[in-house]
C-alpha positions as CSV (number, residue, x, y, z in Angstrom):
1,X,0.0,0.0,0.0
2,X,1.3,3.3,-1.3
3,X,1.6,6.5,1.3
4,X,-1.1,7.8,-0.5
5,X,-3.3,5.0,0.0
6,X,-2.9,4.4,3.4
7,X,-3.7,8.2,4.2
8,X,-6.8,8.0,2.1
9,X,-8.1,4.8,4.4
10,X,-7.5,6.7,7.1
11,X,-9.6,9.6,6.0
12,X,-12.4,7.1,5.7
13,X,-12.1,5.4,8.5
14,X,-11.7,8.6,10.2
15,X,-15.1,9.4,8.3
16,X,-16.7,6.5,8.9
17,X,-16.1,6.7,12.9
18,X,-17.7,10.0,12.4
19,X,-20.6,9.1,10.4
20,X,-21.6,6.6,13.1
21,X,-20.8,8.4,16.0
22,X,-24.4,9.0,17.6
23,X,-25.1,6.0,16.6
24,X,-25.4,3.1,19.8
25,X,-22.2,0.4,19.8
26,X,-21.5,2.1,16.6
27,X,-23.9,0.3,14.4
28,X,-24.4,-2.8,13.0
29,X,-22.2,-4.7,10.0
30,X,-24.6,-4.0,7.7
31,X,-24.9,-0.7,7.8
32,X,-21.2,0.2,8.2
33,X,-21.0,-1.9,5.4
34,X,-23.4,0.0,3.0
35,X,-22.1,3.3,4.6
36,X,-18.4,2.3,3.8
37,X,-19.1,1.8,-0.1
38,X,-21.1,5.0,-0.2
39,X,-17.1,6.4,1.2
40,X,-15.5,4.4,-1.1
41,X,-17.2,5.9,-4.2
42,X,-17.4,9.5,-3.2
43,X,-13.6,9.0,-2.6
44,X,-12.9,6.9,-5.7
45,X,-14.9,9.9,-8.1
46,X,-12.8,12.6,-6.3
47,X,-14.4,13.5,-2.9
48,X,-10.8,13.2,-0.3
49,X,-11.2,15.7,1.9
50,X,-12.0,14.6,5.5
51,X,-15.6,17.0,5.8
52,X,-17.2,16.0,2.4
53,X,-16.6,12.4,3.1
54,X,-18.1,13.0,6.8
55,X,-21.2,14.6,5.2
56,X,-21.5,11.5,2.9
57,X,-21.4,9.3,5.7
58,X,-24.0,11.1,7.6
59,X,-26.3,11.4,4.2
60,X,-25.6,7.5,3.6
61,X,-26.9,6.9,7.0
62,X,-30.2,8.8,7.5
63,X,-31.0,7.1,3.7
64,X,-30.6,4.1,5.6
65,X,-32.5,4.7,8.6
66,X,-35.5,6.7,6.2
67,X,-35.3,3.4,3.9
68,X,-35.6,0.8,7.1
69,X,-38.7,3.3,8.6
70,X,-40.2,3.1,5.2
């Protein structure tokens, strides 16, 4: 793993932590799961910097949560 790369996973680590911070023992699997693709692709189209990707993860999670009340 390049420099590079290992800073990026720890940007969205970092943001995924974040995302799921209110969030009770941190979440399940399932949803850190789908969460941590929803990273993956804003980071892989360009979105790197530590605050967008935070905001994704928070938007990725209350789709979840609106789609599991639906």
């Amino acid at each position: 793993m390049s420099e590079v790369e290992g800073r990026m996973r720890t940007v969205l680590d970092a943001a995924l932590e974040a995302a799921f911070g209110h969030v009770r023992h941190g979440g399940d699997h399932e949803s850190r799961k789908l969460v941590a693709a929803r990273l993956l692709d804003a980071a892989q189209s360009g979105i790197t910097a530590l605050d967008e990707l935070i905001s994704v993860g928070r938007r990725a999670l209350i789709d979840l949560e609106t789609r599991s009340r639906a």
